[in-house]
N, C-alpha and C positions, 0 to 999 in steps of 0.2 A: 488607473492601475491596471497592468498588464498580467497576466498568471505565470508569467515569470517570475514577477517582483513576488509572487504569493508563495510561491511552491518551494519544497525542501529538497535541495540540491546536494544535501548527503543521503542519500537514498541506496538501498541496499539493492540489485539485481542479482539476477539467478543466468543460469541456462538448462537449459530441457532437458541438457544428459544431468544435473546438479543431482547428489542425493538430497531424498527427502529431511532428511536426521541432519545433516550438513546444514540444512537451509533454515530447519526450526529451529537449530542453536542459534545460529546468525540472527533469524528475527529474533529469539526471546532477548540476548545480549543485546541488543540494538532496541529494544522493544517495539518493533514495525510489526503492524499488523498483514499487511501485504507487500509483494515483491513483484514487481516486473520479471520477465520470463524473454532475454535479449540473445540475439544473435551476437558473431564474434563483430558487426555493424554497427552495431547498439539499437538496431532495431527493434521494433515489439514483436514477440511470435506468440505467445502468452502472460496468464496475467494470473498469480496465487494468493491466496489470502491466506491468515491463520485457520481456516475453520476446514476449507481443502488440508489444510497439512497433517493437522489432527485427524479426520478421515481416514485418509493416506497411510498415515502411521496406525492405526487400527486397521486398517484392513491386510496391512503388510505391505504394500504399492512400495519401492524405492526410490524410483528416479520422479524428477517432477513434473518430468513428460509424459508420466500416467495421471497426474492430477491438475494440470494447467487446466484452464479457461483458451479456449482457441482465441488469437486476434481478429479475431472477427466478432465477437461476441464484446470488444474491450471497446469502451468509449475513451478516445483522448480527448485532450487539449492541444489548442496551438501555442506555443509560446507568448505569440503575440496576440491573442485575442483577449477581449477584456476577462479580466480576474472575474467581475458579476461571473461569467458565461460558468465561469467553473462552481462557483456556487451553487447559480441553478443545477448542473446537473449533477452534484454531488448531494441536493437535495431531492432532485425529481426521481432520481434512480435509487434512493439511499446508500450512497456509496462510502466506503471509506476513505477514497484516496482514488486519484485516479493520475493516470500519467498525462507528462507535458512531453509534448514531440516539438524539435525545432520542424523547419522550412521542409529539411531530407528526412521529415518521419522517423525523427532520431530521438529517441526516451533520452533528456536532458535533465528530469525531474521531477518529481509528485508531489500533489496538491493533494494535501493532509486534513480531513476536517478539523485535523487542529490545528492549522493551520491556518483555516479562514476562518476559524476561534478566535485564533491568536491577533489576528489581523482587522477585524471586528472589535475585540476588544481596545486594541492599540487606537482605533478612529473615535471610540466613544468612550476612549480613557476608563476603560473596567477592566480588572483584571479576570474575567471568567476563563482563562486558558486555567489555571489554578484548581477551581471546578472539574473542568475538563480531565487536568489529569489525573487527578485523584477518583474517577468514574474513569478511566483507561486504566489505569494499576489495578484496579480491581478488580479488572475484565480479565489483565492480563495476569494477574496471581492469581485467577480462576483458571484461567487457558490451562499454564504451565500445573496446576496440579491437577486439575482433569486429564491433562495431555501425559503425563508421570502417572498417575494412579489407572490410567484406562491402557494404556500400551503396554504393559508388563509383558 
């Protein structure tokens, strides 16, 4: 299996001028925990998670160009390299998601740890994505009221 066939191809992107508030509605509605950070290319320039946003949004920051992750700091994926490869380093780095770049270093789509949940489960016939999301709603009706009750 290749990290294509792994990764989730509806994926939400940002760009660096994006407001911040714009971008945390988009993830909570979408419920993604991080956003790629693309040029008008679809290249990578940067990379945000929900915990940058919250930040962000406490400290007053607007745009997401004050709280991206530089692409240098961002570990991808190849499209075509084995799907393991994104495991490991979505376990060795504890990451949540990391992007898939085709051949021209082009963010095509992200590798969701629930994704290699989902995909784990599907091999050894368990549903533990089920698990999964019910420990992600949790997190994430924790985010959204932290994130509501702390920005006032």
């Amino acid at each position: 299996m290749k990290a294509k066939q792994m990764m989730d191809k509806d994926f939400i992107y940002a760009s660096k001028d994006d407001s911040i508030v714009d971008i945390s509605i988009r993830m909570e509605e979408q419920k993604k925990f991080t956003v790629p950070i693309l040029d008008d290319s679809m290249k990578l320039v940067g990379w945000i998670t929900s915990l940058e946003v919250t930040k962000g949004l406490r400290e007053g920051k607007k745009t997401i160009s004050e709280i991206m992750h530089p692409v240098e700091d961002i570990l991808t994926i190849n499209e075509n390299k084995p799907a393991k490869n994104a495991v490991i380093l979505t376990a060795n780095h504890k990451l949540v998601s990391i992007p898939v770049v085709d051949d021209d270093n082009k963010v095509i789509g992200v590798c969701r740890a629930f994704d290699i949940v989902d995909t784990l489960s599907d091999l050894y016939d368990i549903k533990v994505e089920k698990l999964y999301l019910r420990f992600f709603r949790k997190a994430m009706d924790f985010a959204v009221f932290y994130d509501r009750n702390t920005c006032k």
